[in-house]
C-alpha positions as CSV (number, residue, x, y, z in Angstrom):
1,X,0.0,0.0,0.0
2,X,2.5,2.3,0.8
3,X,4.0,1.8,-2.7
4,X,1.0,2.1,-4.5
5,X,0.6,5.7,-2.7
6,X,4.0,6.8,-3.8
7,X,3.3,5.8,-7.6
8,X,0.4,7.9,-8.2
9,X,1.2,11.2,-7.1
10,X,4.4,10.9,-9.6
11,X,1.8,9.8,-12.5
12,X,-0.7,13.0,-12.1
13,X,2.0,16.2,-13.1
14,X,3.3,13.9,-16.6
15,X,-0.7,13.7,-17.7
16,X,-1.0,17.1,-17.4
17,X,2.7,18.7,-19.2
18,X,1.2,15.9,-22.4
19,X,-2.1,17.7,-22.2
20,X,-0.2,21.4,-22.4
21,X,1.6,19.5,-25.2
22,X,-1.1,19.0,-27.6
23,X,-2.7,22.5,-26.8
24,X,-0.4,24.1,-28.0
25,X,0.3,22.9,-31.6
26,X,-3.7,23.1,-32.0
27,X,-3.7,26.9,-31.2
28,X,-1.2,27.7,-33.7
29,X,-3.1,25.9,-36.4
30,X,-6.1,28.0,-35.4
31,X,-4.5,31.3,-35.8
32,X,-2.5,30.3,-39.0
33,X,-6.1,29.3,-40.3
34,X,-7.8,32.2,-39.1
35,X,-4.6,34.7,-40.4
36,X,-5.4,33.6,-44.2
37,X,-8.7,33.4,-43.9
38,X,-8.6,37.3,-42.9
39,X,-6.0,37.8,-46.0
40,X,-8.6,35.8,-48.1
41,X,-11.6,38.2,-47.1
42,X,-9.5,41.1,-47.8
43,X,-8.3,39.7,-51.4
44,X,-11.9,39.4,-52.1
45,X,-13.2,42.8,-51.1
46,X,-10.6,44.5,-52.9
47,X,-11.2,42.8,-56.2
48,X,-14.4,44.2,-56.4
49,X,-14.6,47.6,-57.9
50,X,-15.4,50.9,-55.7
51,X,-16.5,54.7,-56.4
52,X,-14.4,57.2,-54.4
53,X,-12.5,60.6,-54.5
54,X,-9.0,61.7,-55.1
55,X,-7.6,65.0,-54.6
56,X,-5.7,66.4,-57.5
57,X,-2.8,69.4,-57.5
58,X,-3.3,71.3,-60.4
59,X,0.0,73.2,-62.7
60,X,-0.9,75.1,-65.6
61,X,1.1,75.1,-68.6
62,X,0.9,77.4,-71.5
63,X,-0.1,80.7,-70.5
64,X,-1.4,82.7,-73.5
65,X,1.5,84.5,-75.1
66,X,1.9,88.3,-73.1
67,X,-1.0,87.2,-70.6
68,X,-0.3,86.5,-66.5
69,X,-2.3,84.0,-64.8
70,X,-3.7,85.8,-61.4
71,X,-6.6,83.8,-60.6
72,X,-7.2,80.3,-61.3
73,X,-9.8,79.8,-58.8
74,X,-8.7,76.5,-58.4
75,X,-5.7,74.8,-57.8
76,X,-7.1,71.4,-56.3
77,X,-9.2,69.2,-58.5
78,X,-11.3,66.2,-56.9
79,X,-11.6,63.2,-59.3
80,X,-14.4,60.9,-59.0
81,X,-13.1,57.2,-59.8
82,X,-14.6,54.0,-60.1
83,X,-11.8,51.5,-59.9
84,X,-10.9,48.3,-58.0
85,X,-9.8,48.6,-54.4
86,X,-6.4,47.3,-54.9
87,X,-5.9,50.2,-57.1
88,X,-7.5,52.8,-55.3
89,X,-5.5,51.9,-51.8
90,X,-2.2,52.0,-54.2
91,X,-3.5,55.0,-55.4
92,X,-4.9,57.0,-52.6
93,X,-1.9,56.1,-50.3
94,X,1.1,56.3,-52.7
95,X,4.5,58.6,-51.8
96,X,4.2,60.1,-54.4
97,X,2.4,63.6,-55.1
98,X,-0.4,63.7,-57.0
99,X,-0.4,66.3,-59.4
100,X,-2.2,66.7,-62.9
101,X,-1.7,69.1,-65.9
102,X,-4.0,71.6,-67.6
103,X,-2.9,72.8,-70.8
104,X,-4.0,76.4,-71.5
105,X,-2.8,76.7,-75.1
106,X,-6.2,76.3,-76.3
107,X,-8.2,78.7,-74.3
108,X,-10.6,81.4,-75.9
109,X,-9.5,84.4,-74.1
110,X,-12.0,87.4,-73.8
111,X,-11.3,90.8,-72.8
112,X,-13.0,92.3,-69.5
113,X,-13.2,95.1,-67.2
114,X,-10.9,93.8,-64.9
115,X,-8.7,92.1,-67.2
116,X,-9.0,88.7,-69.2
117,X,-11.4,85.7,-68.7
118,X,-11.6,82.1,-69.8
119,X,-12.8,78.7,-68.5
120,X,-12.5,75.4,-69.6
121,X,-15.6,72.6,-68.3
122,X,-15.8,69.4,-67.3
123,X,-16.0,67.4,-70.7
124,X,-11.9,68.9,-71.6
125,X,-10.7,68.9,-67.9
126,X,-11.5,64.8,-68.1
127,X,-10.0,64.9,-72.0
128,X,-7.2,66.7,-70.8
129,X,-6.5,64.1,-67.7
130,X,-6.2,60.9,-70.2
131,X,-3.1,59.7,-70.0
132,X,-2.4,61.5,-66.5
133,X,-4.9,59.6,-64.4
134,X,-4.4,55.5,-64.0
135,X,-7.8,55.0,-64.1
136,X,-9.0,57.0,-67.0
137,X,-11.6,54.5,-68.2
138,X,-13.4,54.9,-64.4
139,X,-13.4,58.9,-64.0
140,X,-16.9,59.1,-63.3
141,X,-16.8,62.9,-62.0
142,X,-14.2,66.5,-61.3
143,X,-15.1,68.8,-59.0
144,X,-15.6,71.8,-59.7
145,X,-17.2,71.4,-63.0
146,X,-15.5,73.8,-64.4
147,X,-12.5,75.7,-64.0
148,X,-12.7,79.6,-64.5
149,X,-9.2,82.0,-65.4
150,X,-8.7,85.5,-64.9
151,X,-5.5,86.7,-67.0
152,X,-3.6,90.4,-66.7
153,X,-1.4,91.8,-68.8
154,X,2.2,91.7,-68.6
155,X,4.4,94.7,-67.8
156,X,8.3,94.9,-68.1
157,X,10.7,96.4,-65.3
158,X,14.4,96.8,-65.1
159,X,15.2,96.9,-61.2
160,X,18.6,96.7,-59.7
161,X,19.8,93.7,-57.6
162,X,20.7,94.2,-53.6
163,X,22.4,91.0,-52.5
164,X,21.5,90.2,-48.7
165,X,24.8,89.2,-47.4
166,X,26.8,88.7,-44.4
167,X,30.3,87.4,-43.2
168,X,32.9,87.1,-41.0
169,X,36.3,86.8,-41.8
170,X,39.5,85.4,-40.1
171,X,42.0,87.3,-38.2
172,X,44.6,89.0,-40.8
173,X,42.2,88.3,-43.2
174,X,40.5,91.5,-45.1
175,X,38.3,92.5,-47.9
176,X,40.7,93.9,-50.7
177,X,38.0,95.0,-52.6
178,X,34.6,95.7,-53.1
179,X,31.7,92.8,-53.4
180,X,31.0,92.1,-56.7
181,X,27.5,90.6,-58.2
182,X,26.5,89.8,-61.5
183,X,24.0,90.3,-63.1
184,X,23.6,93.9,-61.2
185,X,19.9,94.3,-62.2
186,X,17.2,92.2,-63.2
187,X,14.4,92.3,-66.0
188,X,11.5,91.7,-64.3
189,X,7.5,91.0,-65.7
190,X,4.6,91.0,-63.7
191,X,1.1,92.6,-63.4
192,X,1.2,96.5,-63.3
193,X,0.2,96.9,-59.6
194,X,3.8,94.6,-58.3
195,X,5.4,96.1,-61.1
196,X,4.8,100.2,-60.1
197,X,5.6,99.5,-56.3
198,X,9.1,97.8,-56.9
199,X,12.3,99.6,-56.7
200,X,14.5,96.5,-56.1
201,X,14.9,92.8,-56.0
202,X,17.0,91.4,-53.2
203,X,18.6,88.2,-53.1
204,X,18.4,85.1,-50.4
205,X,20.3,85.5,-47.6
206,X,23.7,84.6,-47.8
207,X,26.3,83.7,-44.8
208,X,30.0,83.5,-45.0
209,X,32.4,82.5,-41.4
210,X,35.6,83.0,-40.8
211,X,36.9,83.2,-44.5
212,X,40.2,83.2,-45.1
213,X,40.2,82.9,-48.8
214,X,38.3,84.6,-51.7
215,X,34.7,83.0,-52.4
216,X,32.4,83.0,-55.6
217,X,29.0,81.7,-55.0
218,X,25.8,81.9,-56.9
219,X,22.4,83.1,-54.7
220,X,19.0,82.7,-55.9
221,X,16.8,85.8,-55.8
222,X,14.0,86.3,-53.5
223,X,11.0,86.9,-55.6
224,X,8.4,87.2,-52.4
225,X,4.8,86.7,-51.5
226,X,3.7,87.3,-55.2
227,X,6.4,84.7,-56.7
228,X,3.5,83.2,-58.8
229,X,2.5,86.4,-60.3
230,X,6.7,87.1,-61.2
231,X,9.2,86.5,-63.9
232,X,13.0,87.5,-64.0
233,X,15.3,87.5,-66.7
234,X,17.7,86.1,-63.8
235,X,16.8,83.9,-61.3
236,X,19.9,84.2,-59.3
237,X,22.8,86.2,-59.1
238,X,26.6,84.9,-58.5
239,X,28.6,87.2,-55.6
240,X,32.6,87.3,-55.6
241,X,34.2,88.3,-52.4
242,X,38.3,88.8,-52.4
243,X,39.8,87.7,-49.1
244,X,43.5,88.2,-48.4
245,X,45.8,87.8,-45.8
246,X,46.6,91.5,-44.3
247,X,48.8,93.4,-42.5
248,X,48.9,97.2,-40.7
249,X,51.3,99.3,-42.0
250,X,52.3,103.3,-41.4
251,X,53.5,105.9,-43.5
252,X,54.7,109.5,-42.5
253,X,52.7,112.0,-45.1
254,X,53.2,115.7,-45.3
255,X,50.2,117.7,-44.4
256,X,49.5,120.6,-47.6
257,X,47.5,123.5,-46.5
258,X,44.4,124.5,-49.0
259,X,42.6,128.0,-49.4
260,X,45.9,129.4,-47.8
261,X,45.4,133.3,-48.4
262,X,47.0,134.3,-45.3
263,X,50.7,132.9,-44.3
264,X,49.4,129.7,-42.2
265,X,51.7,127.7,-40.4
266,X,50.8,124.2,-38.5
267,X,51.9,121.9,-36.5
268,X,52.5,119.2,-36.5
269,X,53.2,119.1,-40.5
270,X,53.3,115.6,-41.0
271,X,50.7,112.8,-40.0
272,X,51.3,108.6,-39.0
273,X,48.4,107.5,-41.7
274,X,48.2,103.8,-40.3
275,X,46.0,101.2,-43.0
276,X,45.3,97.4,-43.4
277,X,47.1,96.0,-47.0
278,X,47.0,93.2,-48.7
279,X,50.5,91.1,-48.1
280,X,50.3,90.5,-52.0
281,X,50.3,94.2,-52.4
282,X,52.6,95.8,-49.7
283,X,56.0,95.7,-51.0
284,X,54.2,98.3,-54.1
285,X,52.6,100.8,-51.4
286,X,54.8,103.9,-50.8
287,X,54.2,107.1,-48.4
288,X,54.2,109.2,-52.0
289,X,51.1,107.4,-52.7
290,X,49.3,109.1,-49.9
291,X,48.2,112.8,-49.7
292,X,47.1,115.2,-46.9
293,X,45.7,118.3,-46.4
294,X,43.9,120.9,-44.0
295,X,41.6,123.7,-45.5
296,X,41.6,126.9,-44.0
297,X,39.1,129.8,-44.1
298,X,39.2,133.2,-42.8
299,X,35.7,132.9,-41.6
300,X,36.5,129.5,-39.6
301,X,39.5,131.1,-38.1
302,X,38.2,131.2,-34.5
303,X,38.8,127.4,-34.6
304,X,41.5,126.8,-33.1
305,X,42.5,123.3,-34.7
306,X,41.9,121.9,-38.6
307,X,40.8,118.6,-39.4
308,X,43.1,116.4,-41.5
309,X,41.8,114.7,-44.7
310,X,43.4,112.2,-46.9
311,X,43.0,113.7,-50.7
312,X,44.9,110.5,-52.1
313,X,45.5,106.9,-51.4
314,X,46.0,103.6,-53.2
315,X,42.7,102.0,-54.2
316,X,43.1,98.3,-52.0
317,X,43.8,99.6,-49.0
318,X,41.7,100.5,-45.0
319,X,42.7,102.9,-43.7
320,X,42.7,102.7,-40.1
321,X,43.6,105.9,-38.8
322,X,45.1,109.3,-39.1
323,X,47.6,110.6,-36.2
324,X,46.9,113.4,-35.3
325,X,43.6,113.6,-37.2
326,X,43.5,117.5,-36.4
327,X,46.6,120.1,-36.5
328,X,46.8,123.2,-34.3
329,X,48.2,126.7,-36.5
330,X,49.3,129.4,-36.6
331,X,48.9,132.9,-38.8
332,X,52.5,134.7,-39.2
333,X,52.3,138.4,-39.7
334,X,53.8,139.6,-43.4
């Protein structure tokens, strides 16, 4: 008896691990089966064919000749479709945009009070789409019906070009001469209300750090809110910055005395004119390249000091400063 009882508590824990066994090969089965069944269903529904609605982005092409296009009125289209749902799915949820064309080339234009009218309807928007639409056979509907224009005349500008730019440079490192852009002005055509209120045509901004050697790059323009209703001649600008290494250097310059028609003598006579050059052009700066003066009037006389002036210097050069910048005088009795 007292084997027997230790026998059938071992017996009880295998039954039920064989039993966990089976259960769980049975549940897989089940969800495999129920898995395609769902991809089955699915299949089937989306064989059969449904009506729905795509939205459309519109680009017009072939403006009539010396006509803008202000007011299109529309520029989404909604296309009816009947198609199958496989296609439809790939269609609605597709990357890529969807955009159609509307050719304008064969619009009859009429003249109005505020300008120029046409419209095309809904029998050549749905010609027009053909090719452009997968399901062309199963366009059932566009919305709007219709598609109504509203064209201005075109007016001509020549406006000048203001780069937007800004930089850093390196230490030692200088300008050595002035910014140059090309093309300096623009040819611009729009409708006559943008084309009377614009003076200028800026480009978009444009950052240089630290330079420390010359730079040529090419900037669009920015054509602003009414880019639609604009057309340049340019539509950007290239910008050429010289950057060279630098150095301070000083020349002593005699100071000349101008409107002299008393005897006028000052003091000192000679300034320290101290400018940034180009290392490329130092050796071929001299102090004779420089020139000074001070003018003097009888009716300024009560001043008791003259300002110093620079009447010549070489072209690629900063100056930095002038020591002293003003001169004290004297009038000597004839």
């Amino acid at each position: 008896m007292a084997i027997e009882s230790q026998i059938e508590p071992g017996t009880k824990p295998s039954e039920t691990s064989r039993k966990k066994q089976q259960s769980h090969p049975r549940l897989i089965v089940f969800l495999v089966c129920f898995v395609i069944s769902i991809f089955m269903w699915l299949f089937i529904e989306l064989m059969k064919d449904y009506d729905d609605e795509l939205k459309y982005t519109i680009n017009y092409t072939n403006v009539p000749k010396d006509l803008i296009l202000i007011n299109s009125g529309d520029s989404v289209i909604n296309i009816g479709m009947n198609a199958q749902g496989f296609e439809l799915l790939v269609a609605k949820y597709a990357r890529s945009k969807r955009t159609v064309t509307i050719d304008l080339s064969t619009l009859r234009v009429r003249q109005a009070k505020d300008g120029y009218t046409a419209y095309i309807p809904s029998s050549r928007i749905i010609e027009q789409l053909g090719s452009q639409i997968r399901f062309e056979n199963g366009i059932t509907s566009v919305k709007p019906d219709t598609l109504f224009f509203l064209f201005s005349e075109i007016f001509h500008r020549q406006v000048p070009v203001k780069p937007d730019l800004e930089y850093t440079l390196s230490s030692q490192y200088d300008l050595t001469d002035s910014i140059i852009f090309s093309p300096k002005s623009v040819n611009v055509s729009s409708i006559k209300s943008i084309i009377d209120t614009l003076s200028f045509v800026k480009t978009q901004k444009l950052q240089f750090s630290q330079l420390d050697s010359s730079v040529s790059a090419k900037v669009a323009l920015y054509k602003g809110p009414h880019a639609a209703l604009m057309k340049f001649s340019n539509d950007s600008v290239t910008i050429k910055l010289k950057v060279e290494q630098v150095t301070e250097a000083g020349f002593t310059v005699p100071v000349s005395v101008a409107g002299n028609n008393e005897n006028i003598k000052i003091f000192p006579d000679k300034v320290e004119v101290t400018c940034r050059i180009a290392l490329s052009e130092y050796p071929h700066i001299q102090a004779s390249d420089f020139s000074a003066q001070v003018d003097y009037q009888t009716s300024l006389s009560k001043d008791k000091k003259l300002q110093v002036r620079l009447v010549k210097s070489p072209g690629k050069i900063r100056i930095l400063k002038i020591i002293p910048s003003e001169v004290e005088y004297i009038i000597i009795a004839k």
